[in-house]
C-alpha positions as CSV (number, residue, x, y, z in Angstrom):
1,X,131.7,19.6,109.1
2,X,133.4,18.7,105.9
3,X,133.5,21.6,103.3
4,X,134.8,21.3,100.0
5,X,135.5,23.9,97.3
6,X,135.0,22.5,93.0
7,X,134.7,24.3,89.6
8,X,131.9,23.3,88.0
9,X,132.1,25.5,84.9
10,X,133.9,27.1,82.7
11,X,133.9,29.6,79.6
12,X,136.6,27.1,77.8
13,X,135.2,25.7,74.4
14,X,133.8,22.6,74.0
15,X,132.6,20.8,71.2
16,X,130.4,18.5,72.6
17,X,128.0,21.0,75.4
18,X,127.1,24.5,74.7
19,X,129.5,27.8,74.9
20,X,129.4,28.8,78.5
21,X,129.4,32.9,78.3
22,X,130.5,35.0,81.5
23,X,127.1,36.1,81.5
24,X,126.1,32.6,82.0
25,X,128.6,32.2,85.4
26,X,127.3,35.4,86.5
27,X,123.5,34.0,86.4
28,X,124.2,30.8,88.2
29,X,126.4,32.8,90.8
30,X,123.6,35.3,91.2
31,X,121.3,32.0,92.1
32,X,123.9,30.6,94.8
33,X,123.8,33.9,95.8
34,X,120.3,33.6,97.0
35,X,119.1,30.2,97.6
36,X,120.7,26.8,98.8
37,X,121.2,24.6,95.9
38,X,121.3,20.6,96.9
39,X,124.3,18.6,95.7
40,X,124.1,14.7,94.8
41,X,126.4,12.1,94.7
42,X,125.1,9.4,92.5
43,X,122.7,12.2,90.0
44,X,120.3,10.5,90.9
45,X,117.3,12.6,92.2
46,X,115.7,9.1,93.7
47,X,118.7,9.3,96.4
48,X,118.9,12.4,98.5
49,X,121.5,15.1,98.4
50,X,125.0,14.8,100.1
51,X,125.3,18.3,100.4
52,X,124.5,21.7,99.6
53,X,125.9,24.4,97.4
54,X,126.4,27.7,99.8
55,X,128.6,30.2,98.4
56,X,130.6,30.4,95.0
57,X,133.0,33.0,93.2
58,X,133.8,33.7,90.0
59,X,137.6,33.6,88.9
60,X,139.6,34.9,86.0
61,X,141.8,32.8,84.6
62,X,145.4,33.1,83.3
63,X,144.2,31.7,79.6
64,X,141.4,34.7,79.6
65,X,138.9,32.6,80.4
66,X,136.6,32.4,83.6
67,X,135.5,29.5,86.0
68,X,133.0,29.4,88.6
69,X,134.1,27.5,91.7
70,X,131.5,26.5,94.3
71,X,131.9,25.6,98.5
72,X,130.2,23.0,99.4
73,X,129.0,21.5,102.5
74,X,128.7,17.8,103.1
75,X,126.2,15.9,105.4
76,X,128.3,13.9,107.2
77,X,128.6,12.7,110.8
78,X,130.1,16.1,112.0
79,X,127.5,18.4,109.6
80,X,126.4,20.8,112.4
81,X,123.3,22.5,111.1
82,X,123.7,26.5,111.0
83,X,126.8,26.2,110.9
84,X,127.6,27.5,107.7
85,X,124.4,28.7,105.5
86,X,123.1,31.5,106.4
87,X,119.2,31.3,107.7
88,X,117.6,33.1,105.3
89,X,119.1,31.5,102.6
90,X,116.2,28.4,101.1
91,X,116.3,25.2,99.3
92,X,115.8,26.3,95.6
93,X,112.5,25.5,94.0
94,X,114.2,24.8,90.4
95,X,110.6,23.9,88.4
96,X,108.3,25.5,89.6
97,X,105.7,26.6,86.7
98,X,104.7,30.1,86.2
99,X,101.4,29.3,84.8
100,X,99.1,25.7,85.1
101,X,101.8,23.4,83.9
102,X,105.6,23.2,82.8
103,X,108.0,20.2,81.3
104,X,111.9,20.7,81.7
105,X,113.6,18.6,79.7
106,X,116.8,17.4,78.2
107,X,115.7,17.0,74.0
108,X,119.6,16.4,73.1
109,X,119.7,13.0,72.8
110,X,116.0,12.2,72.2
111,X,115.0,10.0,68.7
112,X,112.7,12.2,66.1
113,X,109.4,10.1,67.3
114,X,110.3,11.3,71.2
115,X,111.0,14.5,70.6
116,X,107.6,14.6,68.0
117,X,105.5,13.1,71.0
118,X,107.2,15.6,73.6
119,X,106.6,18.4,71.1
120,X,102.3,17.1,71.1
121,X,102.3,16.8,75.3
122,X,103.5,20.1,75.3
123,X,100.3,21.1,72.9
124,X,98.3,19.3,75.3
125,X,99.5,21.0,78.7
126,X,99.6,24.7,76.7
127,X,103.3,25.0,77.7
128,X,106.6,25.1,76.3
129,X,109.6,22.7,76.9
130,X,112.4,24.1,78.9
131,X,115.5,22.6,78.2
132,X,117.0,20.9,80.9
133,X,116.1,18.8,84.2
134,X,117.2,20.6,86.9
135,X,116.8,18.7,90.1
136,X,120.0,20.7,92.0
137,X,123.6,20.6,90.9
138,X,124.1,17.2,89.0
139,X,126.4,16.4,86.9
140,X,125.3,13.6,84.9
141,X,121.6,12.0,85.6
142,X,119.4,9.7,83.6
143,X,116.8,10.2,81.1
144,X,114.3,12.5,83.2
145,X,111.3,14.4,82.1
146,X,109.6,16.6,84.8
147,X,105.9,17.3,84.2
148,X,105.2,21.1,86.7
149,X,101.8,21.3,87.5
150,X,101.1,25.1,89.1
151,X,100.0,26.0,92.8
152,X,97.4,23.5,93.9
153,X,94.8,23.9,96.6
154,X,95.9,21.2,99.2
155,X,92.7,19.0,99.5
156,X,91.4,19.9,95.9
157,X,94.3,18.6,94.1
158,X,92.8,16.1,92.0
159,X,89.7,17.8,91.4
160,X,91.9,21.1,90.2
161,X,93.7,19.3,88.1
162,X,90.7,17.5,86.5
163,X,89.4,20.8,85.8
164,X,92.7,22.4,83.6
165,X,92.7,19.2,81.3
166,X,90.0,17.4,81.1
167,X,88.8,13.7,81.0
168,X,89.5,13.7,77.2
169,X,92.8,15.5,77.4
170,X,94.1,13.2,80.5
171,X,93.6,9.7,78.5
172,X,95.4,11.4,75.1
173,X,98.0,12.6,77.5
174,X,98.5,8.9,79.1
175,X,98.6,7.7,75.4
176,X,101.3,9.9,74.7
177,X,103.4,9.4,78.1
178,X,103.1,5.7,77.8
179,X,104.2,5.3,74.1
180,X,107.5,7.8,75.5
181,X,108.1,5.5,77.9
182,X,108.7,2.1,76.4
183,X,111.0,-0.3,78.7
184,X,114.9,0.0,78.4
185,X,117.5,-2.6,77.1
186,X,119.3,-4.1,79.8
187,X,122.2,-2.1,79.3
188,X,120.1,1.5,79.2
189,X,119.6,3.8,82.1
190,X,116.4,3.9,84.0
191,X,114.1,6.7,82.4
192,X,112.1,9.0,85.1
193,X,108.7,10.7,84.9
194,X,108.5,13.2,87.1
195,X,105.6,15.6,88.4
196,X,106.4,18.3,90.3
197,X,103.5,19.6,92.4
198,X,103.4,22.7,94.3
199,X,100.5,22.7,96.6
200,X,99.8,25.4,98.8
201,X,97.0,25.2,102.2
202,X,94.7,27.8,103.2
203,X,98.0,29.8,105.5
204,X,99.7,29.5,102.3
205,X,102.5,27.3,103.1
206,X,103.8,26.0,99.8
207,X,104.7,22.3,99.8
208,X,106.7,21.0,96.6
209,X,105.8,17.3,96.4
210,X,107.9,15.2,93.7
211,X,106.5,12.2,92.3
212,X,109.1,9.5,90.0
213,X,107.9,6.9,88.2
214,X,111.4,5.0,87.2
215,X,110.2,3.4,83.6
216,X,106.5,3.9,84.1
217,X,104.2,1.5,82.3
218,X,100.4,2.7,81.2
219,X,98.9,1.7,83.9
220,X,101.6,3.2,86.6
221,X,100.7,7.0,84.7
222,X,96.9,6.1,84.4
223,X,95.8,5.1,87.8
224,X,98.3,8.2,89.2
225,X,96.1,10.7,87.5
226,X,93.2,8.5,88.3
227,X,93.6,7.4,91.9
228,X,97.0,8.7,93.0
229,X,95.9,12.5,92.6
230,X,93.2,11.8,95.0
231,X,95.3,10.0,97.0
232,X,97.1,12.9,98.1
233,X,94.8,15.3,98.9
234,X,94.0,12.3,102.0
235,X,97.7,12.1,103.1
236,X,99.7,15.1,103.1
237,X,98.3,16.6,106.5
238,X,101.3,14.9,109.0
239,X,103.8,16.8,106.5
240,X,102.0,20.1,106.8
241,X,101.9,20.0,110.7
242,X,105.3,18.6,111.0
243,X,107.8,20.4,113.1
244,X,110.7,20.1,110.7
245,X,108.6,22.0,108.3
246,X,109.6,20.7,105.2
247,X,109.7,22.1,101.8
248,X,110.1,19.5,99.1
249,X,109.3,15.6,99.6
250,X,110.3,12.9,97.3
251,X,107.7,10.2,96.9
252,X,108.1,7.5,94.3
253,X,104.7,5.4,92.5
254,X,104.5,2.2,91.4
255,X,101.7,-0.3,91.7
256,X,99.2,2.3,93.3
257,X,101.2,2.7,95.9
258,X,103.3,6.0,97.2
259,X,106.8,5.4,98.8
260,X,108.9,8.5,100.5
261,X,112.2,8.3,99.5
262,X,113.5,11.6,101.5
263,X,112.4,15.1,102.3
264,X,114.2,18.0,102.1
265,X,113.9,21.1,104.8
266,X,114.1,24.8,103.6
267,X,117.5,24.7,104.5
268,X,118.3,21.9,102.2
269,X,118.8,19.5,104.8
270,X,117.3,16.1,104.0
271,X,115.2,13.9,106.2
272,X,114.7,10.1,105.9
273,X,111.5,8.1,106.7
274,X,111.5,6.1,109.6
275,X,108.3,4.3,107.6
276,X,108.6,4.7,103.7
277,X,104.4,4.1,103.4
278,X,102.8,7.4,103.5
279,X,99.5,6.7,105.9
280,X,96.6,9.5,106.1
């Protein structure tokens, strides 16, 4: 098992990002403290993680200022699991919504008609925009908006959702998505929609399914909310009676059709398909 220890923040100044405050460090410690947090090599969340975060410290500094330095575990050839995380230690659930729906995302670099069309989405779903994208610990990532929509009855997804929006608010908000996704130059980064769905069964076992459209066009977003919803609710039973008991899967859509990319177990350990088509 390969470990490795980084800094990934400091209080130092920079003019560019944000102040970092000790408060701040003491947050994030406070949530590696208490949940497994995945690490990715590419910031990409269409690849899986190479790792997890599992313990960090805080450390002053000779300047006066403070760092926070992380150990992380790598899934490599000799990863042994258990070997290092303790068990009751999860896979973070980073945007999960507290009410119906949530948006996380990163406004920074957005153009005045983006951030005007993000601002009217967010009027539509009755929610505000969290800053961020926080998919685990990455540094960089490309443009991503993540749509949350709140705990959903597994089998009743698409008709629960129908019922918070709408028919009338669904179309407006495909409108809206659409004209924020317009296809990138050649030399732009792939931009991600992303909805986060937490659906729970009748025991109550919560099931975080992620679904990306990389550069979605119109009818990618319309047929998702119009087929792919129902889609769902037919083939998410083998995940729910699955041994390995995972807690997040990452499903991609395009062209009507669902691809897994990689699920992730509550211990942040990642499982690949054998078959990428999910069959009900």
């Amino acid at each position: 098992m390969t470990r490795r220890s980084i800094r990934i923040a400091s209080t130092h100044a920079f003019p560019e990002y944000h102040a970092v405050t000790l408060d701040d460090l003491k947050q994030h410690l406070d949530t590696i403290d208490h949940v497994v947090i995945p690490v990715y090599s590419v910031h990409d969340p269409r690849q899986p993680p190479i790792g997890r975060v599992v313990s960090g410290g805080i450390t002053a500094l000779e300047d006066g200022e403070y760092a926070l330095d992380v150990n992380i575990e790598l899934f490599d050839p000799d990863f042994v699991f258990g070997g290092g995380t303790p068990v009751d230690k999860k896979i973070a659930i980073l945007n999960k919504p507290h009410g119906k729906f949530g948006i996380w995302c990163d406004m920074t670099s957005m153009t005045p008609e983006k951030t005007g069309l993000l601002r009217e989405i967010s009027e539509i779903l009755e929610t505000r925009i969290c800053s961020g994208s926080g998919t685990g610990m990455l540094l960089e990532e490309p443009p991503i908006m993540i749509i949350g929509i709140g705990t959903l009855p597994f089998g009743y997804i698409a008709d629960t959702f129908s019922r918070r929006l709408g028919l009338e608010k669904v179309r407006i908000l495909t409108g809206k998505l659409t004209r924020m996704y317009s296809v990138p130059g050649e030399d732009l980064p792939d931009s991600l929609l992303i909805f986060d769905l937490d659906v729970t069964d009748r025991q109550q076992r919560s099931l975080l399914i992620e679904v990306i459209m990389t550069n979605p066009e119109e009818k990618d977003i319309a047929s998702f909310f119009s087929g792919g919803l129902v889609e769902l609710d037919r083939v998410l039973p083998p995940f729910y009676l699955s041994r390995l008991h995972p807690k997040k899967i990452v499903i991609s859509y395009r062209d009507d059709r669902f691809r897994v990319l990689y699920a992730l177990q509550e211990q942040g350990i990642p499982m690949i398909p054998r078959s990428d088509t999910l069959h009900g």
